[in-house]
C-alpha positions as CSV (number, residue, x, y, z in Angstrom):
1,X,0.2,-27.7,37.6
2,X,2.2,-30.7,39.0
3,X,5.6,-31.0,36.8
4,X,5.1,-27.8,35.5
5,X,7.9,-24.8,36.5
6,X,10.0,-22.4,35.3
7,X,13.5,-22.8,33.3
8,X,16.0,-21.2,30.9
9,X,18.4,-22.2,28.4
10,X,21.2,-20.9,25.9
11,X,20.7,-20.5,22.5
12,X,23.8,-20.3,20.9
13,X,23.7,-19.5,16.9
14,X,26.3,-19.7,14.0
15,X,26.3,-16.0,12.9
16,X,25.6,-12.7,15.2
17,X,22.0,-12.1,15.7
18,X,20.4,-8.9,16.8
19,X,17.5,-9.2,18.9
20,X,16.2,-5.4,18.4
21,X,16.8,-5.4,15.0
22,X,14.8,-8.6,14.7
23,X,12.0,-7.2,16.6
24,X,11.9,-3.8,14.2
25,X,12.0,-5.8,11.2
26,X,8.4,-5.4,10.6
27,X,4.8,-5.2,12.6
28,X,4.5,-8.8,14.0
29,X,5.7,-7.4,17.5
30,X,2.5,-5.5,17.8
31,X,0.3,-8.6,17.2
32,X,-0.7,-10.9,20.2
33,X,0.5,-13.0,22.1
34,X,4.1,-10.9,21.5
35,X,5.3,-8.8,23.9
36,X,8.4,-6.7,23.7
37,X,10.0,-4.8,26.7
38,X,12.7,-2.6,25.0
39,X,13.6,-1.1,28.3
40,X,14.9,-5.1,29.2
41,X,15.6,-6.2,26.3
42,X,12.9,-8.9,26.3
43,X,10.8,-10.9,23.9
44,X,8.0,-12.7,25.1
45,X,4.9,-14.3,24.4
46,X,2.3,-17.4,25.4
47,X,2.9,-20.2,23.7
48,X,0.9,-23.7,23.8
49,X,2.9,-26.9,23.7
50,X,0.4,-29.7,24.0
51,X,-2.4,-29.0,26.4
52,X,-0.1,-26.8,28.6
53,X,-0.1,-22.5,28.1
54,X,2.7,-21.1,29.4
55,X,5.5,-18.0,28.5
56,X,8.6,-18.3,26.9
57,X,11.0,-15.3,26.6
58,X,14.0,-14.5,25.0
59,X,16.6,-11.9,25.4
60,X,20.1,-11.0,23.8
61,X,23.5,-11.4,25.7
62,X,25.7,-11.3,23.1
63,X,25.7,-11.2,19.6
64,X,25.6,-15.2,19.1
65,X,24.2,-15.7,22.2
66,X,20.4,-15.7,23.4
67,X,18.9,-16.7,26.6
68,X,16.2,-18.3,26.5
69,X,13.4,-18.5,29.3
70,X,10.1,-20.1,30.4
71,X,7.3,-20.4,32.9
72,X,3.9,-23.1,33.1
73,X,6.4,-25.9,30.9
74,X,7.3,-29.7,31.9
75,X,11.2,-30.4,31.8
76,X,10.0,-32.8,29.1
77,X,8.7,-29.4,26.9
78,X,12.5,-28.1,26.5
79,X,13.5,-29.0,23.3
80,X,10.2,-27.8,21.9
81,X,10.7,-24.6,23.4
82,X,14.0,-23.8,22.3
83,X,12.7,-24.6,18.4
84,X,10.6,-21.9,18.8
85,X,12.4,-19.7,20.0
86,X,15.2,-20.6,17.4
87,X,11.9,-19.8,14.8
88,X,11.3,-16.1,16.2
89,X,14.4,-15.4,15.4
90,X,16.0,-17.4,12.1
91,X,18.4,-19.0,14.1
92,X,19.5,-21.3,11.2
93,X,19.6,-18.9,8.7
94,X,23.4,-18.5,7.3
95,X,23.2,-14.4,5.7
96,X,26.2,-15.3,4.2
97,X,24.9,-15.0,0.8
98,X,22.6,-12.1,1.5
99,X,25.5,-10.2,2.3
100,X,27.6,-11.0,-0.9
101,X,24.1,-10.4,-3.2
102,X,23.4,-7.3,-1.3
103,X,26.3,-5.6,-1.6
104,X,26.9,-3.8,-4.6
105,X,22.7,-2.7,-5.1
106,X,21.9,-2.0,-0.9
107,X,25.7,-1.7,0.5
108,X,24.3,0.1,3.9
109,X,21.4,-2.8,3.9
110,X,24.6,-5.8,3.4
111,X,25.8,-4.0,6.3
112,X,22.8,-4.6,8.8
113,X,22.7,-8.1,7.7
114,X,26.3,-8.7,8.6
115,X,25.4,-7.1,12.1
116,X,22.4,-9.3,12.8
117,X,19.9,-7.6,10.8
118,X,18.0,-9.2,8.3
119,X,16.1,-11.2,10.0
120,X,12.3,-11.0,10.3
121,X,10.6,-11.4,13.2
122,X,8.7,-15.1,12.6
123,X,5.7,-16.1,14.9
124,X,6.3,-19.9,16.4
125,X,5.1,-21.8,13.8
126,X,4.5,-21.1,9.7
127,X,0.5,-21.5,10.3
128,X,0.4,-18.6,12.6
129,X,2.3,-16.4,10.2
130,X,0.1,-17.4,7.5
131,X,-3.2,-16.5,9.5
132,X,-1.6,-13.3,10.5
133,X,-0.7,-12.1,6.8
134,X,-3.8,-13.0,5.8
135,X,-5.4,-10.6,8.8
136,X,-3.3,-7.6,6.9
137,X,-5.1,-8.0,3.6
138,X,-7.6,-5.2,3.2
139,X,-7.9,-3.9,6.2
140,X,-6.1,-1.5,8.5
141,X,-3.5,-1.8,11.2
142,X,-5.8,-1.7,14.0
143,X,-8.3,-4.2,12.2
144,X,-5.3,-7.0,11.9
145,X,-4.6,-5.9,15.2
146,X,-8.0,-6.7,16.6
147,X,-8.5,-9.7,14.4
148,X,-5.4,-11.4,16.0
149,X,-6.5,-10.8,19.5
150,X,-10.0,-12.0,19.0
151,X,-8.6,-15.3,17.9
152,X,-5.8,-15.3,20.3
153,X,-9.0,-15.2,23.2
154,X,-11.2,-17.6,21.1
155,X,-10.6,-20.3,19.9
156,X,-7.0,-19.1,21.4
157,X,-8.1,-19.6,24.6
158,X,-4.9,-17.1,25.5
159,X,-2.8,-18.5,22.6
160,X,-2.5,-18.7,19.2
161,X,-4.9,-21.4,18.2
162,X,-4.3,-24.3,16.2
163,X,-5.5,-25.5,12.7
164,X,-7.9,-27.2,13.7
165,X,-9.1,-25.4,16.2
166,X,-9.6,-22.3,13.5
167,X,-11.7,-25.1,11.5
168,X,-13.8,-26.4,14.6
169,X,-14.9,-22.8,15.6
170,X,-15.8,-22.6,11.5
171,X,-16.8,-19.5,9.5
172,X,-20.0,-18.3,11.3
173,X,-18.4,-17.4,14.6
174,X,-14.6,-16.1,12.8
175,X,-17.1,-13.9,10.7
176,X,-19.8,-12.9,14.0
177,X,-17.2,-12.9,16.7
178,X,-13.8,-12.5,15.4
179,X,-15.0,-10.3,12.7
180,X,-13.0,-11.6,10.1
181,X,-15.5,-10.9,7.3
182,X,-14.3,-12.2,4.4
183,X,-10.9,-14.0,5.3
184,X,-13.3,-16.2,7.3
185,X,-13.8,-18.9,4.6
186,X,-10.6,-18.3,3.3
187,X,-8.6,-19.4,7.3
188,X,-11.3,-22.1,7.1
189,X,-10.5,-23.5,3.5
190,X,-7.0,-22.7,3.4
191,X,-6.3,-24.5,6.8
192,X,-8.3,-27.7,5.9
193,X,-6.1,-27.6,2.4
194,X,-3.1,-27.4,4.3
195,X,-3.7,-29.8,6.8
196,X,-5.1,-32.5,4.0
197,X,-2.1,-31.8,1.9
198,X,0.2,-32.5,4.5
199,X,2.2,-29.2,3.5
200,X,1.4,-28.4,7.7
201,X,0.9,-30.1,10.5
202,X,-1.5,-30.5,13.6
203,X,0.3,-27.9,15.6
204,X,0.8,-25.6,12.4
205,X,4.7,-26.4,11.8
206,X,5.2,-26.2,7.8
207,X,6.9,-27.6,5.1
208,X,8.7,-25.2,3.4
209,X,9.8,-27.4,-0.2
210,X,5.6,-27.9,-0.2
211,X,4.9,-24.1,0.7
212,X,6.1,-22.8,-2.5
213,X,4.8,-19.2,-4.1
214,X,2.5,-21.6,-6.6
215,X,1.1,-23.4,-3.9
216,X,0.2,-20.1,-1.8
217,X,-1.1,-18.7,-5.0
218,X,-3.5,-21.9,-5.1
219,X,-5.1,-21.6,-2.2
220,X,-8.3,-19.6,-2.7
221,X,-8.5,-15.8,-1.7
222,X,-4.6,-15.8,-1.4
223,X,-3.0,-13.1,-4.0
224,X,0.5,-12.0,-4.6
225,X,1.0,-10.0,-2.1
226,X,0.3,-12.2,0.5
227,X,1.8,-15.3,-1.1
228,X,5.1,-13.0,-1.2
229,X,4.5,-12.5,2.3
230,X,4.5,-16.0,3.7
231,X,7.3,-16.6,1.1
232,X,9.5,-14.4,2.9
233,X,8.7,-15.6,5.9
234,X,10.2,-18.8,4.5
235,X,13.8,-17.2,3.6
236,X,12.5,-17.0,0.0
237,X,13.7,-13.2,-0.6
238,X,13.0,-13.2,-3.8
239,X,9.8,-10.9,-4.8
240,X,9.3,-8.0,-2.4
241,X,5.2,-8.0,-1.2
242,X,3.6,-5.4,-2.7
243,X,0.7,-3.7,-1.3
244,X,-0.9,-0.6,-1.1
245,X,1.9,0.6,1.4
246,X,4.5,-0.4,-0.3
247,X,3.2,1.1,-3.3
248,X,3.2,5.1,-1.5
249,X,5.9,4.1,0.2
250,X,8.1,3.8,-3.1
251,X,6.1,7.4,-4.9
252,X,6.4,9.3,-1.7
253,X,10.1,8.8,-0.2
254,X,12.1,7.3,-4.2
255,X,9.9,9.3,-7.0
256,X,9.2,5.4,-8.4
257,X,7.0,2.7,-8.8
258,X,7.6,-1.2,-7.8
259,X,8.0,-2.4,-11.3
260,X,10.9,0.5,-11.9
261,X,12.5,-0.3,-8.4
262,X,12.4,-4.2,-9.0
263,X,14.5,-3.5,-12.5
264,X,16.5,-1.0,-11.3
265,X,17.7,-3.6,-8.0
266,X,17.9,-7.0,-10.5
267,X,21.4,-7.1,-9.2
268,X,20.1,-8.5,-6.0
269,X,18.6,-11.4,-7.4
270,X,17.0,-13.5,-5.1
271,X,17.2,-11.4,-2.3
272,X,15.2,-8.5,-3.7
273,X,12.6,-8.7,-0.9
274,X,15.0,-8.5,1.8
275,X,16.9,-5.5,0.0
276,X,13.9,-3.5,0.3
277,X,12.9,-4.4,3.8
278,X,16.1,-3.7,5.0
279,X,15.9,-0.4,3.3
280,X,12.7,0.7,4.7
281,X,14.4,-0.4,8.1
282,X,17.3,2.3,7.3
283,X,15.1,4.9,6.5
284,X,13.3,4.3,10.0
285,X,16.8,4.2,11.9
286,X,17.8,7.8,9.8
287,X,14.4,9.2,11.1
288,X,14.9,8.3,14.6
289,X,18.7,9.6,14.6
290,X,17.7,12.8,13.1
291,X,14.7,13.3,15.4
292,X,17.0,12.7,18.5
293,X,19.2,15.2,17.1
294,X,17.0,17.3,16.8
295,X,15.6,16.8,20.3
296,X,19.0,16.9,22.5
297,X,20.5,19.7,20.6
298,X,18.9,22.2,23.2
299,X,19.9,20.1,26.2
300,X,23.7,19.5,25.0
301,X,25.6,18.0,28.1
302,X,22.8,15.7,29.0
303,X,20.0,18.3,30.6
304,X,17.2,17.3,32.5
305,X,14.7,15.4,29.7
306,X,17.5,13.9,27.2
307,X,17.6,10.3,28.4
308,X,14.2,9.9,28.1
309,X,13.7,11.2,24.5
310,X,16.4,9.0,23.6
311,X,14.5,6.3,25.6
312,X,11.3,6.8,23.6
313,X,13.6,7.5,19.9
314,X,15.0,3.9,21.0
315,X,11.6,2.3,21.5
316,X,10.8,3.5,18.2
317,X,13.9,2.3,16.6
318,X,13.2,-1.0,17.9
319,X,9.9,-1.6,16.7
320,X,7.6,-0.7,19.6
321,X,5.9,2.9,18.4
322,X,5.6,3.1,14.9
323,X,2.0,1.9,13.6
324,X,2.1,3.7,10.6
325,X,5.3,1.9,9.3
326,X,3.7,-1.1,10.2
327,X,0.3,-0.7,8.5
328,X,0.3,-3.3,5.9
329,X,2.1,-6.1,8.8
330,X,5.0,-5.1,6.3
């Protein structure tokens, strides 16, 4: 352990960020190695940075500012750890023209961006949010969810493992131990593609001008949907990813389908995807102000029991209770 300790750093960005809002955006947070306090405020997780494992965390102190902290690193590591964290949350995204596009089609959505919404949570490195949307096809929350973790423990070994560890562990053992099924040749082939076409490197960082929705759409067992996914992931807003959520989230809440949402919001361009994200995250803040209506109406002037329902309708808001929302990783 000699040279290795603890720090912390600033990250300042260029346009307000919210943390919370960041975290909500969609189910990553409930994936290993993340970890998400919302009574603190803090974003964590183990991260590897050459052959050292360690924790970085991140939390908000002001709306352009983000401190950033660390345990297990080398001074040496710093810079490397500040790119990540700068990855989790989009630092050097610029929403400037999200907010003009958005505006006349998703006014209340324009609005979040401009606050520090529209940001999706992003895992450290484009390889690991590739590996993750691909555990979310076909499967249920709780199987992407135990997918991750089994690779996080092997060939993790108590991070997210890299490309080439996915291909030295090979198919057999992500089918018998991880219980993959049939994304196990798919992380296998997919990664060496990757990796031999340059489009990512050893540690999993990718290129995003090679990562294009073609390319995505090439690799084998990859379909729209996930394509869209990693595309997103990317800043490319453009195509919202349908799956079967989406698909009775749209019949169930707005009486349509995605091919009559998608022409009815053309006005949004480019920035479809992140129209309808941001919607779905509006429709989860309206649920969560109604239900803690609901639940301090009875106890009006602050009774015994109504800080901690709106404790738990916060934790909700922010992404840490809501499994069914987050059922598709989406």
């Amino acid at each position: 352990m000699s040279g290795r300790r603890a720090g912390q750093a600033v990250l300042e960005t260029a346009w307000p960020i919210d943390l919370g809002l960041t975290v909500a955006s969609h189910g990553w947070v409930h994936l290993e190695p993340w970890h998400w306090d919302p009574a603190t405020g803090a974003l964590s997780r183990a991260e590897r940075i050459g052959d050292r494992i360690g924790t970085v965390a991140l939390r908000q102190r002001d709306p352009t500012t983000l401190l950033v902290s660390w345990r297990g690193f080398a001074a040496a590591d710093r810079a490397a750890i500040l790119a990540r964290a700068a990855r989790w949350v989009s630092a050097e995204w610029n929403p400037a023209a999200a907010v003009a596009a958005l505006a006349a089609g998703f006014a209340e959505e324009a609005g979040l961006v401009a606050r520090g919404g529209g940001r999706l949570l992003r895992c450290s490195t484009f390889y690991e949010d590739f590996i993750k949307t691909l555990l979310t096809v076909n499967t249920s929350w709780s199987g992407t969810c135990r997918m991750t973790a089994a690779l996080i423990a092997e060939p993790g070994g108590g991070a997210f493992p890299l490309p080439q560890a996915v291909i030295d562990y090979g198919e057999e053992r992500l089918r018998r131990i991880a219980k993959l099924g049939f994304r196990a040749p798919v992380a296998v082939s997919a990664t060496e593609r990757m990796l031999d076409d340059g489009v990512i490197d050893a540690e999993g960082n990718g290129d995003s001008g090679g990562l294009d929705h073609d390319y995505l759409l090439g690799l084998k067992g990859i379909g729209p949907y996930a394509a869209a996914h990693c595309r997103m992931l990317l800043h490319d807003f453009s195509r919202i990813p349908v799956d079967s959520v989406v698909v009775a989230h749209l019949r169930e809440r707005h009486d349509t389908t995605p091919e009559a949402f998608i022409a009815a919001r053309a006005e949004c361009g480019i920035y479809l995807g992140l129209g309808y994200r941001l919607m779905r995250l509006k429709e989860k803040f309206q649920v969560a102000q109604s239900e803690l209506s609901l639940s301090r109406h009875p106890r009006e002037g602050g009774g015994p029991g109504a800080s901690d329902d709106a404790v738990a309708l916060d934790s909700r808001l922010r992404g840490n209770d809501d499994p069914k929302m987050q059922s598709s990783g989406y």
